[in-house]
N, C-alpha and C positions, 0 to 999 in steps of 0.2 A: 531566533525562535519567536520576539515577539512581532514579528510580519506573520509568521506564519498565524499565531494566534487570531490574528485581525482578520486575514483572509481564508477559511474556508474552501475556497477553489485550489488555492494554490498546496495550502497541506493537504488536499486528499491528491491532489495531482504529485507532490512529493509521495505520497504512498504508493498510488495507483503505477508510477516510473520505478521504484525500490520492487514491487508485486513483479513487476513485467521483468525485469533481471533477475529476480528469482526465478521468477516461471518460466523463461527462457532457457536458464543452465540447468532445472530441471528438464525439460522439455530434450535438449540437447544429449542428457543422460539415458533416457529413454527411449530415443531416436521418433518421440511425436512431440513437433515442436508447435503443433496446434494446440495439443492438451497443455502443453507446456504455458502456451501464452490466455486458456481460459484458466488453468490453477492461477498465475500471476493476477488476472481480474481480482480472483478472490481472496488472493493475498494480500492482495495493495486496500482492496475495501477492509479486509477484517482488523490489518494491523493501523489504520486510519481510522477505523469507529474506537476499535481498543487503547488508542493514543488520543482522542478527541473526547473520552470516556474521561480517562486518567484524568486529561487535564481540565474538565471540566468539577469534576472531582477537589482535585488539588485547591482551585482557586475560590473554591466556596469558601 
């Protein structure tokens, strides 16, 4: 965890990969795996502000 702290690229890229497998098997369940892959966009951004959030939070 504390690589990821240091770099910025690679934790929102760890989200952004976590969004896109979400939004995939949704996408999958729906049978549009286009809507599927822009919900993951915004999965992988919100649960990477909301995690970058927290721990900026934390370490004050």
């Amino acid at each position: 965890m504390k690589l990821l702290e240091k770099s910025l690229v690679l934790f929102y890229a760890l989200f952004l990969i976590f969004g896109q497998i979400v939004g995939f098997v949704v996408g999958t369940l729906i049978n549009a795996l286009w809507l599927g892959a822009l919900m993951g966009i915004g999965v992988g951004i919100g649960v990477g502000l909301m995690v970058h959030g927290f721990l900026l939070i934390k370490n004050q």
